[in-house]
SEZA-407779 format. One record per atom (N, C-alpha, C, O): residue number from 1; residue in three letters; atom name; x, y, z. Coordinates in nm, 2 decimals. Example, Ala and Ser with C-alpha at 12.3 -4.5 7.8 and 13.67 -1.06 7.14 Angstrom:
% SEZA-407779
   num   residu   atome        u        v        w
     1      ALA       N     1.32    -0.57     0.78
     1      ALA      CA     1.23    -0.45     0.78
     1      ALA       C     1.32    -0.33     0.78
     1      ALA       O     1.42    -0.33     0.85
     2      SER       N     1.28    -0.22     0.71
     2      SER      CA     1.37    -0.11     0.71
     2      SER       C     1.29     0.00     0.79
     2      SER       O     1.34     0.11     0.80
This chain:
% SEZA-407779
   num   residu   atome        u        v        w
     1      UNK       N    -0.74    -0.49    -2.89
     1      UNK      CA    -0.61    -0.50    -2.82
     1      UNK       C    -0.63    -0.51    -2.67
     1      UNK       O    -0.66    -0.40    -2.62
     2      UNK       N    -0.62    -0.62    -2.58
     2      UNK      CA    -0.58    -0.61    -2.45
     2      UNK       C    -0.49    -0.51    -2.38
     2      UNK       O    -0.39    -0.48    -2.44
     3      UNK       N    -0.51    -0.46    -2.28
     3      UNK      CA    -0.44    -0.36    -2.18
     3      UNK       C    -0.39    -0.46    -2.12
     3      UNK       O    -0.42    -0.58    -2.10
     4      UNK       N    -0.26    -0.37    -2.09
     4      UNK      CA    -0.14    -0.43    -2.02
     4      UNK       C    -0.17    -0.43    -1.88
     4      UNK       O    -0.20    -0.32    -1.85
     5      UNK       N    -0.17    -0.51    -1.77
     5      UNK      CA    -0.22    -0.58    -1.61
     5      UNK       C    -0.09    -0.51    -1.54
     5      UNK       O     0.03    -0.54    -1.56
     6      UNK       N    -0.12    -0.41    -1.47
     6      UNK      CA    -0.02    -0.36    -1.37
     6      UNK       C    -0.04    -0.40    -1.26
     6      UNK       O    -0.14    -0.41    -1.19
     7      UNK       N     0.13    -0.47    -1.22
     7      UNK      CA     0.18    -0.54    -1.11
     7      UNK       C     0.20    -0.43    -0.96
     7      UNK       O     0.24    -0.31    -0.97
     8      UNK       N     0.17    -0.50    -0.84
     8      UNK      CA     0.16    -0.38    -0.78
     8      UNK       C     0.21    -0.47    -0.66
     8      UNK       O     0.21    -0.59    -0.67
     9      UNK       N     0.25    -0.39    -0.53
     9      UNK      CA     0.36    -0.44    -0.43
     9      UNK       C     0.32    -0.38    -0.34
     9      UNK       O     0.34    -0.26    -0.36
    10      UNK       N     0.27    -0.43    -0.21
    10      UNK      CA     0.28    -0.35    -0.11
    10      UNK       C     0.37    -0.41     0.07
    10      UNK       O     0.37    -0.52     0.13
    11      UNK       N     0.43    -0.30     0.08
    11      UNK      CA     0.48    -0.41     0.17
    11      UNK       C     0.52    -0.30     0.34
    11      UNK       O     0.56    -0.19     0.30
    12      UNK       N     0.53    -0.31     0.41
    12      UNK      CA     0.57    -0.27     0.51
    12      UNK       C     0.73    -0.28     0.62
    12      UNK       O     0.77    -0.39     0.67
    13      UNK       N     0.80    -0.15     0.63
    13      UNK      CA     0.92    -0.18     0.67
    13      UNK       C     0.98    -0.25     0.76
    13      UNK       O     1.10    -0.28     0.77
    14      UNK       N     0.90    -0.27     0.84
    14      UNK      CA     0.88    -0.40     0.94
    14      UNK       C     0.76    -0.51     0.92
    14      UNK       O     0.67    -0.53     0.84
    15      UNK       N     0.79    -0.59     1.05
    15      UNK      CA     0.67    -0.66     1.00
    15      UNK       C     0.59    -0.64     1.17
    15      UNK       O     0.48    -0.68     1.20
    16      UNK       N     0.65    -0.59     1.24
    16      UNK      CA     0.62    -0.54     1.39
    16      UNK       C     0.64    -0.40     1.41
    16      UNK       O     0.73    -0.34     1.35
    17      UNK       N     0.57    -0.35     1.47
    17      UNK      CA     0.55    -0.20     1.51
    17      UNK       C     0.53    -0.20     1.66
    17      UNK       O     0.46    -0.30     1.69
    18      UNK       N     0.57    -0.12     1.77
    18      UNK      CA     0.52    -0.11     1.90
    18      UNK       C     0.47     0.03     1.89
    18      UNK       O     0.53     0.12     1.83
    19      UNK       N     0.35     0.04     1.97
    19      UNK      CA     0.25     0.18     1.99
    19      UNK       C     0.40     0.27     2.01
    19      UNK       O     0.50     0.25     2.06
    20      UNK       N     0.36     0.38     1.94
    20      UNK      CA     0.41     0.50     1.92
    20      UNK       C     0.48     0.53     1.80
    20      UNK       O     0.48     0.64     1.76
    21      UNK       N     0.56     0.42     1.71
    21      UNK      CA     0.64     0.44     1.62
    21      UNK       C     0.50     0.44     1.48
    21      UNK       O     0.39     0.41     1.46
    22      UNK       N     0.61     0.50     1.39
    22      UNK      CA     0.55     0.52     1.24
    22      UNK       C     0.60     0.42     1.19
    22      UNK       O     0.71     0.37     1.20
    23      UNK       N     0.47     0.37     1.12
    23      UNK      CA     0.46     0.24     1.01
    23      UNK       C     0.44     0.29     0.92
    23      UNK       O     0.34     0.36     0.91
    24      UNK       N     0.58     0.27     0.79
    24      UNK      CA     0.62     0.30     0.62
    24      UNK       C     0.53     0.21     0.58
    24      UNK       O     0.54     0.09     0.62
    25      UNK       N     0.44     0.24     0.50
    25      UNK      CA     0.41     0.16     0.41
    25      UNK       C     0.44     0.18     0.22
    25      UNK       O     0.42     0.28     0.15
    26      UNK       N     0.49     0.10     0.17
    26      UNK      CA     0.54     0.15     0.02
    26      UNK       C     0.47     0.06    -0.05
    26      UNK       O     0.44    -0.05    -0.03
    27      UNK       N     0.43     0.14    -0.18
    27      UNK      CA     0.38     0.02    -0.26
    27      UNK       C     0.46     0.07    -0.45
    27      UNK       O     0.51     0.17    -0.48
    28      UNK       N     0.44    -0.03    -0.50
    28      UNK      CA     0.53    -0.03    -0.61
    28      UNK       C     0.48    -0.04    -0.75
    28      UNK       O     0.51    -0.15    -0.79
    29      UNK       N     0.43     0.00    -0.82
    29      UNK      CA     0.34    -0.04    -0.96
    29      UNK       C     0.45    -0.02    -1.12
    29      UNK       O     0.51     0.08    -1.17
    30      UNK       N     0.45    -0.20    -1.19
    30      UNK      CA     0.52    -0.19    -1.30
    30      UNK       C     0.42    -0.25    -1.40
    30      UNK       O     0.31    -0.30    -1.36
    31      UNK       N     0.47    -0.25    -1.54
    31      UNK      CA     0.35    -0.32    -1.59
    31      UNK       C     0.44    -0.44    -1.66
    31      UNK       O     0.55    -0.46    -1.62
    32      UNK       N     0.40    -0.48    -1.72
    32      UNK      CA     0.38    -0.63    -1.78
    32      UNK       C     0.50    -0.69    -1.80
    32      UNK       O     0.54    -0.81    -1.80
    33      UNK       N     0.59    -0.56    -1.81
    33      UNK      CA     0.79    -0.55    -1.89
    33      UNK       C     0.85    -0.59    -1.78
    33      UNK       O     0.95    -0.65    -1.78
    34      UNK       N     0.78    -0.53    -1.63
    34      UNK      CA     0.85    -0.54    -1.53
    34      UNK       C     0.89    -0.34    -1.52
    34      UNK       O     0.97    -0.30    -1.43
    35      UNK       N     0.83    -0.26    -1.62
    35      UNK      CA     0.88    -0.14    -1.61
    35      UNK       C     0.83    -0.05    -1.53
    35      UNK       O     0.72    -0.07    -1.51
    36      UNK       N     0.87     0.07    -1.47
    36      UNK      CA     0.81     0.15    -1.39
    36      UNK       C     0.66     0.26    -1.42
    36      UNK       O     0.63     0.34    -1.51
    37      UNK       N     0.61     0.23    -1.32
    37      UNK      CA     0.47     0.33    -1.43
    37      UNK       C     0.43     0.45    -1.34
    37      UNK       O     0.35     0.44    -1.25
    38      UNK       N     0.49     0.58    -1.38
    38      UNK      CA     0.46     0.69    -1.34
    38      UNK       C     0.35     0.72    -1.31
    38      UNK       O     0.28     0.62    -1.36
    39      UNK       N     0.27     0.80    -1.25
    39      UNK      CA     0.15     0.89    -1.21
    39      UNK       C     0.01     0.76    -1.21
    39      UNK       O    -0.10     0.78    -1.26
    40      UNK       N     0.07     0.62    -1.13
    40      UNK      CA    -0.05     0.54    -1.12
    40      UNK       C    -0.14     0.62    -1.01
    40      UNK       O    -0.09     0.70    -0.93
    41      UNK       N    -0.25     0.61    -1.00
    41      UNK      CA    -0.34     0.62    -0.90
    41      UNK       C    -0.32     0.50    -0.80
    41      UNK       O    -0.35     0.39    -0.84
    42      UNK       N    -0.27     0.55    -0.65
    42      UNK      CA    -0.30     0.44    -0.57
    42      UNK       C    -0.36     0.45    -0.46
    42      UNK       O    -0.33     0.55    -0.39
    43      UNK       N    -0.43     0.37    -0.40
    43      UNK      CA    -0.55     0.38    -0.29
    43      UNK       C    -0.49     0.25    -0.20
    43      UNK       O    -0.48     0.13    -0.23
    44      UNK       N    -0.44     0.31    -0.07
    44      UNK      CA    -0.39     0.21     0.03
    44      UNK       C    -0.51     0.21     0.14
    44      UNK       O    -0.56     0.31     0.19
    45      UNK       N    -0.55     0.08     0.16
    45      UNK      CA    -0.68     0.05     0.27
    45      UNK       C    -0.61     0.00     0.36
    45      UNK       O    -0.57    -0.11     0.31
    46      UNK       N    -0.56     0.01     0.45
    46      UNK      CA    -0.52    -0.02     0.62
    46      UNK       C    -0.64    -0.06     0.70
    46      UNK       O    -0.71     0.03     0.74
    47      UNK       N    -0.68    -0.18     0.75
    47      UNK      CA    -0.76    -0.22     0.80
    47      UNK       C    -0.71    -0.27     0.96
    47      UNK       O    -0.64    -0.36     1.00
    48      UNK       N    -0.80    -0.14     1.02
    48      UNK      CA    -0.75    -0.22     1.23
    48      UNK       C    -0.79    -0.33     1.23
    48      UNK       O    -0.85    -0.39     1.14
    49      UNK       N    -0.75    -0.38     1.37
    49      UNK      CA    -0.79    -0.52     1.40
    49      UNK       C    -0.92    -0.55     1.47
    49      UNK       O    -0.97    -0.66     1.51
    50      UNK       N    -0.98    -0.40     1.46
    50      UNK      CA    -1.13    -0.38     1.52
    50      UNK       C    -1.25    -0.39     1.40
    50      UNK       O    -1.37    -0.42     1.42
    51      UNK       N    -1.19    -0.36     1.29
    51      UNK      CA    -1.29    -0.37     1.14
    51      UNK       C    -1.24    -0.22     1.05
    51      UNK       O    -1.24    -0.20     0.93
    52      UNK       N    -1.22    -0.16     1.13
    52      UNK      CA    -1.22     0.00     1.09
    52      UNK       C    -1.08     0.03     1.00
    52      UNK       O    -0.97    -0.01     1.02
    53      UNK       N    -1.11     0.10     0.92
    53      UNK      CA    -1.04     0.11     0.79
    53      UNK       C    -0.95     0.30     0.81
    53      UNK       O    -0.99     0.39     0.88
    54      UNK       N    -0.87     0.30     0.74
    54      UNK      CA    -0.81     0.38     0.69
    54      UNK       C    -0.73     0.36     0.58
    54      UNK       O    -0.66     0.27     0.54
    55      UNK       N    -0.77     0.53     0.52
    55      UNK      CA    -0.73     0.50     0.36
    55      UNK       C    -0.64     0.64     0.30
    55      UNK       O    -0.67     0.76     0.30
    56      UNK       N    -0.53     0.58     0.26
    56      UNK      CA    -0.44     0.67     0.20
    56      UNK       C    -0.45     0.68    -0.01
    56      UNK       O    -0.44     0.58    -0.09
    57      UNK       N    -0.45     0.78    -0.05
    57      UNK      CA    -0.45     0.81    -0.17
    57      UNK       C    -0.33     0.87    -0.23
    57      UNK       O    -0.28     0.94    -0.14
    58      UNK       N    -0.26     0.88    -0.35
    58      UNK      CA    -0.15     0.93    -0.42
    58      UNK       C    -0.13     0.90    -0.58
    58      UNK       O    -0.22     0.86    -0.65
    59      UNK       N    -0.02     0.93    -0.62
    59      UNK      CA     0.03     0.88    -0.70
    59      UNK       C     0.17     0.84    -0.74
    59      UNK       O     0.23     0.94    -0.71
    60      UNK       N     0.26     0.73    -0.81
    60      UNK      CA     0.36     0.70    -0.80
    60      UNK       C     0.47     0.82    -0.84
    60      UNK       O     0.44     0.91    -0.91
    61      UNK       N     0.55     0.80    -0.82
    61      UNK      CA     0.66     0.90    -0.84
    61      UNK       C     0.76     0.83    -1.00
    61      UNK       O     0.75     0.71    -1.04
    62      UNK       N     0.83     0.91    -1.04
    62      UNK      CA     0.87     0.81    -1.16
    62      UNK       C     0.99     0.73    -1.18
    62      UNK       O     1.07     0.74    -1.27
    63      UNK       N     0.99     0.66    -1.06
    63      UNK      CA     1.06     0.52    -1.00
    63      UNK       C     0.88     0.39    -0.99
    63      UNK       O     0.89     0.26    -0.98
    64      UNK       N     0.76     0.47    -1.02
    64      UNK      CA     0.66     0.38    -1.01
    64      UNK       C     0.65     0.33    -0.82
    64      UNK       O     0.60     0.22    -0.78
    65      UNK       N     0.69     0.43    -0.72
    65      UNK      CA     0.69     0.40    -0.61
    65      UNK       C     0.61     0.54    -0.51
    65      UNK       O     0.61     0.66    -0.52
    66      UNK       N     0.55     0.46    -0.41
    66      UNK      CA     0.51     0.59    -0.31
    66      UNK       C     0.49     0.53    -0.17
    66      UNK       O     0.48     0.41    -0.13
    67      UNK       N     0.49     0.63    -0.12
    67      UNK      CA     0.54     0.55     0.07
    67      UNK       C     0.41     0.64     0.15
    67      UNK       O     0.39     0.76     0.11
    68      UNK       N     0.34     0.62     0.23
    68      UNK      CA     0.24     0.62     0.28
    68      UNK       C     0.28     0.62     0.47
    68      UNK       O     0.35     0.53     0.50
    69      UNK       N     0.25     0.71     0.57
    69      UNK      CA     0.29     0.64     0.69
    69      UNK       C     0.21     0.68     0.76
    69      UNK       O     0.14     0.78     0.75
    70      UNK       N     0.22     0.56     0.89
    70      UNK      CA     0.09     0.53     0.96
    70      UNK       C     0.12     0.57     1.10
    70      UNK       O     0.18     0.49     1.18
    71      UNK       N     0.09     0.67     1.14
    71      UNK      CA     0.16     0.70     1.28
    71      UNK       C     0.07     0.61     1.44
    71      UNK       O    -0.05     0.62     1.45
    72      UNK       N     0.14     0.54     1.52
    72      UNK      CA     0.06     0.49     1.62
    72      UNK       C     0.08     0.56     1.78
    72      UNK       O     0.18     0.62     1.79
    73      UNK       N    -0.01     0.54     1.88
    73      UNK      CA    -0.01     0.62     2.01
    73      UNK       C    -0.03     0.49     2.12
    73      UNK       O    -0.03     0.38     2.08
    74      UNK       N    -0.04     0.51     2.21
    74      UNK      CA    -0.06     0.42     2.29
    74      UNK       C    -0.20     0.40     2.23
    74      UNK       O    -0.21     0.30     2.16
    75      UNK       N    -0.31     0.46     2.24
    75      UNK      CA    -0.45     0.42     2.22
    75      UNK       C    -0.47     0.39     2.10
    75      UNK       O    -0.59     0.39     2.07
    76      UNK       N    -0.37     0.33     1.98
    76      UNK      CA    -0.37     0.21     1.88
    76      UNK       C    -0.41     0.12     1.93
    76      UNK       O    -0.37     0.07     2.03
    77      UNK       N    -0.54     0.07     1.81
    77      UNK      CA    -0.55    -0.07     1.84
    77      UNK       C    -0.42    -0.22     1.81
    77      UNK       O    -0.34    -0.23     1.72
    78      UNK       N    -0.44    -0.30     1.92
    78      UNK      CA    -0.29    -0.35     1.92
    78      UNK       C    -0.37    -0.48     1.84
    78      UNK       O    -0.49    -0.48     1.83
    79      UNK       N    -0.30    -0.61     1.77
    79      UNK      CA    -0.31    -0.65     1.68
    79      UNK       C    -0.25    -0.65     1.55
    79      UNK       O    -0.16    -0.58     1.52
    80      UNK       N    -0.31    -0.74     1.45
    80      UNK      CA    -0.27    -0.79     1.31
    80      UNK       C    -0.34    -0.65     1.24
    80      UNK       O    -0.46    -0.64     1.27
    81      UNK       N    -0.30    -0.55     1.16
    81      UNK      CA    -0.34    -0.49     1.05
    81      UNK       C    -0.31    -0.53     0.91
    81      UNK       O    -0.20    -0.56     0.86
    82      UNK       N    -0.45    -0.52     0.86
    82      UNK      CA    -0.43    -0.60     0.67
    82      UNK       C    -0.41    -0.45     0.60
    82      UNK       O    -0.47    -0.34     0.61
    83      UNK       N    -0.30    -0.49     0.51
    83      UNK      CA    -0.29    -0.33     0.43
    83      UNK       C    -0.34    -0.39     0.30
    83      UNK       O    -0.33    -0.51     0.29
    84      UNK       N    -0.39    -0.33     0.22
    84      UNK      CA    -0.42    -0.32     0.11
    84      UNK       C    -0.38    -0.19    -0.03
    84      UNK       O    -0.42    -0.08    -0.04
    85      UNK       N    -0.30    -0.25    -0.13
    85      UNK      CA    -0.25    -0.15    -0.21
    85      UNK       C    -0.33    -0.19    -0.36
    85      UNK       O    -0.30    -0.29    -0.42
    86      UNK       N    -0.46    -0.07    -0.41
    86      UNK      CA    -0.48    -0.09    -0.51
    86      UNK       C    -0.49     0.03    -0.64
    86      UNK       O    -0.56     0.12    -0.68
    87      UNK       N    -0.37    -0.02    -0.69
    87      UNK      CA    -0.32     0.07    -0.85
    87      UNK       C    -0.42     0.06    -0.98
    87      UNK       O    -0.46    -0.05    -1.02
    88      UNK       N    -0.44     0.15    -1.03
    88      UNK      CA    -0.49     0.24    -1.16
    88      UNK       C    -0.44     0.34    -1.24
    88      UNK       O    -0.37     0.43    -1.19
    89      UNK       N    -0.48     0.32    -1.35
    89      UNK      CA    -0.43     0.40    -1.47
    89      UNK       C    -0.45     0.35    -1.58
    89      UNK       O    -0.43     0.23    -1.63
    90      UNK       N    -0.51     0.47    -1.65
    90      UNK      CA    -0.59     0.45    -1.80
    90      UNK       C    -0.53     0.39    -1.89
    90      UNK       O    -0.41     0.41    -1.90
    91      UNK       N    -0.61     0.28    -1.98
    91      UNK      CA    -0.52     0.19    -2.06
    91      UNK       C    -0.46     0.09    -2.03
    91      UNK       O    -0.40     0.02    -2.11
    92      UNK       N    -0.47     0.08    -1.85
    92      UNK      CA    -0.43    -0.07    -1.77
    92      UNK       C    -0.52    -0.13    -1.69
    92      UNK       O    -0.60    -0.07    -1.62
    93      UNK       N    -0.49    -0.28    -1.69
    93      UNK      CA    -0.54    -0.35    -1.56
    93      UNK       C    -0.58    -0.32    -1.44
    93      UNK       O    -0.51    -0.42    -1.41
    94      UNK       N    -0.61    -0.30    -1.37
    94      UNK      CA    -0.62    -0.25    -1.26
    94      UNK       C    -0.55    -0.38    -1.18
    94      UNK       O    -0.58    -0.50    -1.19
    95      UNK       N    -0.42    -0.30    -1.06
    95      UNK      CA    -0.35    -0.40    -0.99
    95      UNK       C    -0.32    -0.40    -0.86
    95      UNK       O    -0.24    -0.31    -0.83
    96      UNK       N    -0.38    -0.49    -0.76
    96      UNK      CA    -0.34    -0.51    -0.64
    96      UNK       C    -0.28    -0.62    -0.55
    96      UNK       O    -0.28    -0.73    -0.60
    97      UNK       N    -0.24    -0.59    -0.44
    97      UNK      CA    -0.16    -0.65    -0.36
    97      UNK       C    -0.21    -0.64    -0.19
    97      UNK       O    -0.31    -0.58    -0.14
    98      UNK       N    -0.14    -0.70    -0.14
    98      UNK      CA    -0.17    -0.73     0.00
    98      UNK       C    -0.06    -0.76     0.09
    98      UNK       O     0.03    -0.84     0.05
    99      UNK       N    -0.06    -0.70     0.22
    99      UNK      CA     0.02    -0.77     0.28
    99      UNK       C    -0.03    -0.73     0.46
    99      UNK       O    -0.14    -0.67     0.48
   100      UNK       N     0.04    -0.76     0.58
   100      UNK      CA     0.02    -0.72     0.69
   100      UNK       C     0.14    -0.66     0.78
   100      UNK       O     0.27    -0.68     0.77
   101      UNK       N     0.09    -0.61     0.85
   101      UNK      CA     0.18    -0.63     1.01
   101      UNK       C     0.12    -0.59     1.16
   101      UNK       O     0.01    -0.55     1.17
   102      UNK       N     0.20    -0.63     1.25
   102      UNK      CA     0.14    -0.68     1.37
   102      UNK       C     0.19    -0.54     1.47
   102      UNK       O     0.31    -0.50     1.47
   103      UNK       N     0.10    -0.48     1.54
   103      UNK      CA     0.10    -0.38     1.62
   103      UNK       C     0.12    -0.43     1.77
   103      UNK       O     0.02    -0.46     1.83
   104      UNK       N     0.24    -0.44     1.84
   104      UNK      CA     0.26    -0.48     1.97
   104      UNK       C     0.23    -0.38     2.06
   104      UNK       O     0.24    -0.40     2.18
């Protein structure tokens, strides 16, 4: 029997940030139905625009959602950051997504 491929969403509440404010990041995990999937394992990789990574861990809440935030200072690196959202949980696919935003 094949395991069901969990769909996963990540996305950011803007798509611009200026040094100082907090960047939401949410990501969203359903499976195959389109239905919500509780207590996924999710691993968000935030990559600066220098190479250097930061990584947030959790699990979804039972809406299949969790929000992550990125606080910035002046001494943020300014640039494109790649976010990365990758979901797990036993008896599924393993599912990820991608997205960015731009640090003014």
């Amino acid at each position: 029997m094949k395991s069901s491929a969990l769909t996963t969403t990540v996305s950011t509440s803007k798509s611009y940030y200026y040094a100082g404010e907090v960047v939401s990041i949410s990501s969203t995990v359903r499976n195959s139905n389109g239905q919500a999937v509780a207590n996924a394992d999710v691993r968000v990789t935030v990559t600066q625009p220098n190479g250097a990574t930061l990584v947030g861990t959790g699990k979804t809440n039972a809406s299949g959602a969790i929000t992550f935030t990125l606080s910035t200072n002046s001494w943020s690196q300014r640039g494109t950051y790649q976010v990365k959202s990758d979901a797990t949980l036993t008896g599924y696919t393993a599912g990820s997504a991608t997205s960015s935003f731009q640090l003014l």
